[in-house]
ZATIRO-450222 format. One record per residue: residue in three letters; chain; x negated, z, y negated of N, C-alpha, C, O, CB in turn. Coordinates in steps of 0.2 Angstrom, whole numbers. Glycine has a CB too. Layout:
residues N
PT	ALA	A	X	Z	Y	X	Z	Y	X	Z	Y	X	Z	Y	X	Z	Y
...
This chain:
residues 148
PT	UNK	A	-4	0	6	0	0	0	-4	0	-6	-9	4	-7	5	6	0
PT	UNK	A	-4	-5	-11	-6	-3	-17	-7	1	-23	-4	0	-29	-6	-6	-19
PT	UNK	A	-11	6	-23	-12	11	-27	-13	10	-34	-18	11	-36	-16	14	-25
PT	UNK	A	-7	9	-38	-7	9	-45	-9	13	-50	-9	12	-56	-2	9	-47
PT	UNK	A	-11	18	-47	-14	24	-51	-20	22	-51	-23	26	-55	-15	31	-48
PT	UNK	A	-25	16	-48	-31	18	-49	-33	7	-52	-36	3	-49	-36	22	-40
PT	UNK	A	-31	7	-57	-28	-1	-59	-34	-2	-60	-34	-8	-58	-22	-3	-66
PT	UNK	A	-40	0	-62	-48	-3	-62	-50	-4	-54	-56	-6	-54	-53	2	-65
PT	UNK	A	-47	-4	-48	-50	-4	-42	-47	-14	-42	-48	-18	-37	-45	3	-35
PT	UNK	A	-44	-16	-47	-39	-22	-44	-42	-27	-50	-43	-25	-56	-28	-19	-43
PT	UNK	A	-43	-35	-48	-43	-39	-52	-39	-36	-58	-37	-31	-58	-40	-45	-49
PT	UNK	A	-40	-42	-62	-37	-44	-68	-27	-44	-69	-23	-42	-73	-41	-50	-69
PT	UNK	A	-27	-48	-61	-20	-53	-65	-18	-45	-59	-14	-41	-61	-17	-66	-62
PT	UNK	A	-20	-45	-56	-17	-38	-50	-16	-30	-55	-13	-26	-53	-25	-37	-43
PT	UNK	A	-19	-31	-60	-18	-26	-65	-12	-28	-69	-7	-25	-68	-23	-25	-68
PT	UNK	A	-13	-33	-73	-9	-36	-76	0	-36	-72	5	-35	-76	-12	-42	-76
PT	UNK	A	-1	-37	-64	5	-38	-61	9	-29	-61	15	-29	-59	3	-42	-54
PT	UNK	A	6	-23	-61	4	-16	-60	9	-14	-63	14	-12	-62	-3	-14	-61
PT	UNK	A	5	-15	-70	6	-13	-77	13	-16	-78	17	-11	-80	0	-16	-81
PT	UNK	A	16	-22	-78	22	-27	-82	21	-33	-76	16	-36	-75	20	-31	-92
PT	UNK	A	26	-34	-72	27	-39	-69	30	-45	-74	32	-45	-80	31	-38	-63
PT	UNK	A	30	-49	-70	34	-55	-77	41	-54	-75	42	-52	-70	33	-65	-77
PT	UNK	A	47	-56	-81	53	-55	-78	54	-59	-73	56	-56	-68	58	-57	-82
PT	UNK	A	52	-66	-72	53	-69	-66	52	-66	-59	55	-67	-54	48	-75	-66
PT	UNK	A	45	-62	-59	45	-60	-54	46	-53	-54	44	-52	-48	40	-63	-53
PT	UNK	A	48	-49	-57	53	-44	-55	63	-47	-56	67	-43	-56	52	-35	-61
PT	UNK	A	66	-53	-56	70	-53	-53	70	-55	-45	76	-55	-42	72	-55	-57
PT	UNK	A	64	-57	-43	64	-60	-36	61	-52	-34	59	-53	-28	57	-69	-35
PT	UNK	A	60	-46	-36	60	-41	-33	52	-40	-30	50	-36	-26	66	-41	-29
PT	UNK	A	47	-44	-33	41	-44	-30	37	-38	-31	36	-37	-37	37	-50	-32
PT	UNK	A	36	-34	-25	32	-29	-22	23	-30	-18	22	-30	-12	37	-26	-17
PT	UNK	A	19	-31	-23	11	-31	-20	11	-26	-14	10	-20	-16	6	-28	-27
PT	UNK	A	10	-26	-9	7	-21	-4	0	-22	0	-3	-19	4	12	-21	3
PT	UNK	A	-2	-28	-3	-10	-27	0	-13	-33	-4	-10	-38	-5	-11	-28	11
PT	UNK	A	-18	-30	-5	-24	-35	-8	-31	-36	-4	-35	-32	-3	-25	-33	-15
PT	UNK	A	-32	-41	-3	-40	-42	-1	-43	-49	-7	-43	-55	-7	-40	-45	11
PT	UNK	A	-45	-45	-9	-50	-48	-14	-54	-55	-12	-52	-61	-13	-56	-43	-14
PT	UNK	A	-62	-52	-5	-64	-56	-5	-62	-59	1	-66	-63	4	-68	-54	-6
PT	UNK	A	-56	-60	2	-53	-66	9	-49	-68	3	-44	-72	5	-46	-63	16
PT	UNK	A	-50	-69	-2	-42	-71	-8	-38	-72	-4	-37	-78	-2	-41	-77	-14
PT	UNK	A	-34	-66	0	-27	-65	0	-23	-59	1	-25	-53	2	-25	-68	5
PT	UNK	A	-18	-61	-1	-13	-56	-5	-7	-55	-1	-5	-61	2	-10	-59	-12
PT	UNK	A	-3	-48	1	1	-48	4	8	-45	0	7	-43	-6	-2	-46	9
PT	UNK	A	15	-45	2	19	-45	-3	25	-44	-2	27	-48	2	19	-51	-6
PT	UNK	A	29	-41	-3	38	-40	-4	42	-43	-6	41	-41	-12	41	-36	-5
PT	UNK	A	47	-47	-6	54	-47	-12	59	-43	-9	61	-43	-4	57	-55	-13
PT	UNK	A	62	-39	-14	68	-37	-11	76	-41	-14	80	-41	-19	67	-28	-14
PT	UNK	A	75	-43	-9	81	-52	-13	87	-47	-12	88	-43	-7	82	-64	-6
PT	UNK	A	91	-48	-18	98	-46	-20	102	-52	-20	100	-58	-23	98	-41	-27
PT	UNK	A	108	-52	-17	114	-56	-20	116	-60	-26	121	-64	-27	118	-52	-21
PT	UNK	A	110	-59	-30	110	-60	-36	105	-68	-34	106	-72	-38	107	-54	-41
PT	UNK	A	102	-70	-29	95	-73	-29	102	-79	-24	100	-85	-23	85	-69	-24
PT	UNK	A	107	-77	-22	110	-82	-18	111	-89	-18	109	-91	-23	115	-80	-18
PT	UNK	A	114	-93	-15	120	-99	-17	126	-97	-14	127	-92	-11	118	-108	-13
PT	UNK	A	132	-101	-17	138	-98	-12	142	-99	-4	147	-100	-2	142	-100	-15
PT	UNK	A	134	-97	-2	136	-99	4	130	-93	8	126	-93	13	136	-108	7
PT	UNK	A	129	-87	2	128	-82	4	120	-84	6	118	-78	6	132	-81	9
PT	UNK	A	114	-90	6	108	-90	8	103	-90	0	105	-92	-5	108	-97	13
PT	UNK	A	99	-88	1	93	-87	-7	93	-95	-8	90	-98	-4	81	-83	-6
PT	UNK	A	94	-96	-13	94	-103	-15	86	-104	-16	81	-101	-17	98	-104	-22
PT	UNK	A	87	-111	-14	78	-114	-11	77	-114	-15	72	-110	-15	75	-120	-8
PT	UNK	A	77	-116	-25	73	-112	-28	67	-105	-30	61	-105	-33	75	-112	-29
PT	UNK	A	72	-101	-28	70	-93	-28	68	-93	-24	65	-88	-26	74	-89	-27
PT	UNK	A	65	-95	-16	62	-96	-10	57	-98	-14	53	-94	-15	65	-100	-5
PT	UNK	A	55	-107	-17	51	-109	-20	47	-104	-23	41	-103	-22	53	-113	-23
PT	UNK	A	51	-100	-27	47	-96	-32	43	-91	-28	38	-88	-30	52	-93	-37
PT	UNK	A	45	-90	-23	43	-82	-20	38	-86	-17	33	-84	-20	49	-78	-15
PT	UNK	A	37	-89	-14	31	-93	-12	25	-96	-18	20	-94	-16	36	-100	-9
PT	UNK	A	27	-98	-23	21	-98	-28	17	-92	-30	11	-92	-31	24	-100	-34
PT	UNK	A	24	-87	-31	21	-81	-34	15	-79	-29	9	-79	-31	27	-75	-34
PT	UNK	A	16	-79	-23	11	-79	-18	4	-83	-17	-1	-81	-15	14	-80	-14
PT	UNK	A	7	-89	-20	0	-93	-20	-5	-91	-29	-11	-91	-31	3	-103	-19
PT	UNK	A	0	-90	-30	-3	-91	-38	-6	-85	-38	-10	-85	-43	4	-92	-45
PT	UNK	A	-6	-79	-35	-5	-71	-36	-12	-71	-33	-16	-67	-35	2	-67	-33
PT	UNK	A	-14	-76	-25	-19	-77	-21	-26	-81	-25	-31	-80	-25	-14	-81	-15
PT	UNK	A	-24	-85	-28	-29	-90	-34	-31	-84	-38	-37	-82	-38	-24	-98	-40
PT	UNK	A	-26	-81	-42	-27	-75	-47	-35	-71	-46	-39	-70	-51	-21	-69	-44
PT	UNK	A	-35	-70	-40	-39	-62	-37	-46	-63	-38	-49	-58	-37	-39	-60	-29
PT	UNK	A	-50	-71	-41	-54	-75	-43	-56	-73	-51	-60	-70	-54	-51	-84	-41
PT	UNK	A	-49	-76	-54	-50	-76	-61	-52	-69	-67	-52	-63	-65	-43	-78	-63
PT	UNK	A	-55	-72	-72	-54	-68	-77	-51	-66	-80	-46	-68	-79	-54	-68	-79
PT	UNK	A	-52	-62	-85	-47	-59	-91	-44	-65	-95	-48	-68	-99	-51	-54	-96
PT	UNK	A	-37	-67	-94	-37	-71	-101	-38	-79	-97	-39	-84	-101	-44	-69	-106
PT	UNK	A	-36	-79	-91	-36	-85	-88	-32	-85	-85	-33	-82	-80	-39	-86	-85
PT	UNK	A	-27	-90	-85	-23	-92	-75	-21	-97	-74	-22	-101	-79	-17	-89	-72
PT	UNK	A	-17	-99	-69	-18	-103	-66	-12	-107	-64	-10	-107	-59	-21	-100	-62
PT	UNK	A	-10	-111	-70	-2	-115	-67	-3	-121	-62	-7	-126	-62	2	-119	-75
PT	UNK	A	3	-120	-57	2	-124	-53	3	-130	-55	8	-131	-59	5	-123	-48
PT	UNK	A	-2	-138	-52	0	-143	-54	6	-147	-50	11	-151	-52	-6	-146	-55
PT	UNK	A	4	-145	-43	9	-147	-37	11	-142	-33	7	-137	-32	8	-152	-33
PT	UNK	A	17	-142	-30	19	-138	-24	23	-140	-19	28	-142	-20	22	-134	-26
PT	UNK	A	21	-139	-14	24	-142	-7	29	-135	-3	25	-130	0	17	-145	-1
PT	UNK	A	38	-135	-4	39	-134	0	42	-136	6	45	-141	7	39	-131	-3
PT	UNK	A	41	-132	12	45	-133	17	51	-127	20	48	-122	22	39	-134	22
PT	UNK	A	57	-127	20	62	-122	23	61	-123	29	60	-128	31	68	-122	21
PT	UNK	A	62	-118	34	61	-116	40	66	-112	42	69	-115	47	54	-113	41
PT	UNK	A	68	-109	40	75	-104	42	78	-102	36	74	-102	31	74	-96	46
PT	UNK	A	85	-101	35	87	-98	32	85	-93	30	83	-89	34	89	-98	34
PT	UNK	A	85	-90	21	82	-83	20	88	-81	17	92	-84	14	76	-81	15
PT	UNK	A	88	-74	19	95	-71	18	93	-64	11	88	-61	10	98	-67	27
PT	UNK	A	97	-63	9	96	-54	7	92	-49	8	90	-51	14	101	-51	8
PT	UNK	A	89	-44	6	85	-40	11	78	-41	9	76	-44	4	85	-41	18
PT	UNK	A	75	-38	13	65	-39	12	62	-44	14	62	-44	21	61	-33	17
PT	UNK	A	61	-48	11	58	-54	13	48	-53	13	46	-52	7	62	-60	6
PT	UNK	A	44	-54	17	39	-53	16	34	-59	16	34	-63	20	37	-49	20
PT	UNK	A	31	-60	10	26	-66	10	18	-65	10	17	-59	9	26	-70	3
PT	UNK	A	14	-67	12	9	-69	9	5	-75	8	5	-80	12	6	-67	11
PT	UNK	A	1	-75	3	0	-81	2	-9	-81	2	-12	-75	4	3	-82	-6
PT	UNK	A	-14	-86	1	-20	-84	2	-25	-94	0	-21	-99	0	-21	-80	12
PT	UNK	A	-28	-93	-1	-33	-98	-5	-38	-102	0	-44	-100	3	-36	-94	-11
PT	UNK	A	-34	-109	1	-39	-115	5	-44	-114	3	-48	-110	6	-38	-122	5
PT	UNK	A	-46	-118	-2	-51	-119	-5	-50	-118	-13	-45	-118	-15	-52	-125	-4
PT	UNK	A	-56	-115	-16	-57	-113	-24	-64	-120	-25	-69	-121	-22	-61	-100	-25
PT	UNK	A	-62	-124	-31	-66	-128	-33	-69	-125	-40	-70	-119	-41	-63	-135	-34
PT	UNK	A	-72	-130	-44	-73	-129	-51	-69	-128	-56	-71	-125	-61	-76	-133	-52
PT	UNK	A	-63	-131	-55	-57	-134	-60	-52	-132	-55	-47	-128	-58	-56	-142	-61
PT	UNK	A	-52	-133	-48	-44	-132	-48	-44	-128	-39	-48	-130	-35	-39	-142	-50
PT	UNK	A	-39	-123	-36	-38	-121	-30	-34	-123	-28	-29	-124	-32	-39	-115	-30
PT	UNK	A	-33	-124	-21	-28	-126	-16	-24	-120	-10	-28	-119	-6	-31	-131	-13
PT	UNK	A	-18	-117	-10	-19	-112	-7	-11	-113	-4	-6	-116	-6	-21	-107	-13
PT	UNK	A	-11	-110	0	-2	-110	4	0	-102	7	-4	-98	9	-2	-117	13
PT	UNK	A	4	-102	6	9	-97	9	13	-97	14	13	-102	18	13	-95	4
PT	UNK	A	17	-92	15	23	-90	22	26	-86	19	24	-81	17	21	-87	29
PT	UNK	A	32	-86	20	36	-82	21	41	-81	28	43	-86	32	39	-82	15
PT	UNK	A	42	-73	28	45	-72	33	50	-65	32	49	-60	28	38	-72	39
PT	UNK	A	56	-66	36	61	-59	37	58	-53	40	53	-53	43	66	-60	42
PT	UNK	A	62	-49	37	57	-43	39	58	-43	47	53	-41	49	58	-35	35
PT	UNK	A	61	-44	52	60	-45	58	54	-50	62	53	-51	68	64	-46	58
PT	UNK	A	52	-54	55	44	-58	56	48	-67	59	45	-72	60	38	-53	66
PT	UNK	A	53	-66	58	57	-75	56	55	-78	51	56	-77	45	65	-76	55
PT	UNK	A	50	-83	54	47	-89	48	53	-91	44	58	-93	47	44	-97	51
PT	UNK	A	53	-90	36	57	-94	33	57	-99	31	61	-104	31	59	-91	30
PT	UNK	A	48	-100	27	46	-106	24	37	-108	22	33	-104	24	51	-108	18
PT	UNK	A	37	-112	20	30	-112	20	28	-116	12	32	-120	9	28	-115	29
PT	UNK	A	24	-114	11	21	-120	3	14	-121	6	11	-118	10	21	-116	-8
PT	UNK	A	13	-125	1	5	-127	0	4	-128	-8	8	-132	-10	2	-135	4
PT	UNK	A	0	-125	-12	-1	-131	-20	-6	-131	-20	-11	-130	-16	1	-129	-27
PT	UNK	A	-7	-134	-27	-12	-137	-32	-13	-133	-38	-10	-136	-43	-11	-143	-33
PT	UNK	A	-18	-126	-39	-17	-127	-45	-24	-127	-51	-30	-127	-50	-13	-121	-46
PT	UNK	A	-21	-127	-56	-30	-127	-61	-31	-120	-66	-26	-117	-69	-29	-135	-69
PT	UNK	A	-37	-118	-66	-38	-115	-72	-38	-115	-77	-41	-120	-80	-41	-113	-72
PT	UNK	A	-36	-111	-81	-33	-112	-92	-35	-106	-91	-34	-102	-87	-22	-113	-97
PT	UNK	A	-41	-106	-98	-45	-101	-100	-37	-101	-108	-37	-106	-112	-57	-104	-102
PT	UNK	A	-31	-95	-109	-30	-94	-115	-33	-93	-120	-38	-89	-120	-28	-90	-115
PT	UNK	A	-31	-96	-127	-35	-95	-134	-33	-88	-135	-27	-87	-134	-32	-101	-139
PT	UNK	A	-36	-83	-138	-35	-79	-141	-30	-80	-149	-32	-84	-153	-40	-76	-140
PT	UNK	A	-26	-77	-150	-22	-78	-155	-25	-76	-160	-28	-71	-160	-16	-74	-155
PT	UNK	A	-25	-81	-167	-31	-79	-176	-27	-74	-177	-28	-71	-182	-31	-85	-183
């Protein structure tokens, strides 16, 4: 479990996530539970509410999408600087099962880290360990301008 009491033990963007998630990714309910640095990969919770549905009761493949980036993007993350990150340029998803309400567990983790840009894919899975889906992306690093 990730110990928020000690926020200097953890990257940048992993502090950052600690401290203030993004709204995006506290409405997808995203819980960090394990970090490994130097494997860049990241392990992870959504606690999907009713709210993440379509009307036919399943997480609309958006919100799947997303839960799946967060993962990869979160995984590229654990590399970076202060003041840098990492928007995806592409993203490949695949649905595999239905995802339903409940604890959805992901992780995500990094193919390859270039000069410019990392490639990295995720999983997600029910908390009974049913593949729900799977991504692959593409993303690049943006050093932010500090504000005059």
């Amino acid at each position: 479990m990730i110990d928020a009491t000690n926020l200097e033990a953890y990257p940048p963007n992993v502090q950052a996530i600690l401290k203030k998630p993004s709204p995006a990714s506290a409405a997808l309910g995203l819980e960090l539970t394990d970090v490994d640095v130097d494997g860049n990969r990241v392990k992870m919770v959504f606690h999907a509410t009713d709210a993440l549905c379509n009307k036919w009761g399943g997480i609309q493949g958006g919100m799947v999408a997303a839960m799946l980036d967060d993962a990869m993007a979160i995984a590229i993350g654990l590399s970076l600087e202060w003041g840098q990150i990492s928007p995806t340029l592409e993203m490949k998803t695949s649905f595999i099962s239905a995802a339903r309400p409940g604890l959805i567990v992901a992780e995500g983790w990094v193919v390859r880290r270039g000069k410019s840009v990392a490639f990295a894919e995720a999983e997600l899975t029910s908390e009974d360990g049913t593949l729900l889906a799977k991504g692959s992306s593409t993303a690049s690093y943006v050093t932010l301008k500090k504000k005059p």
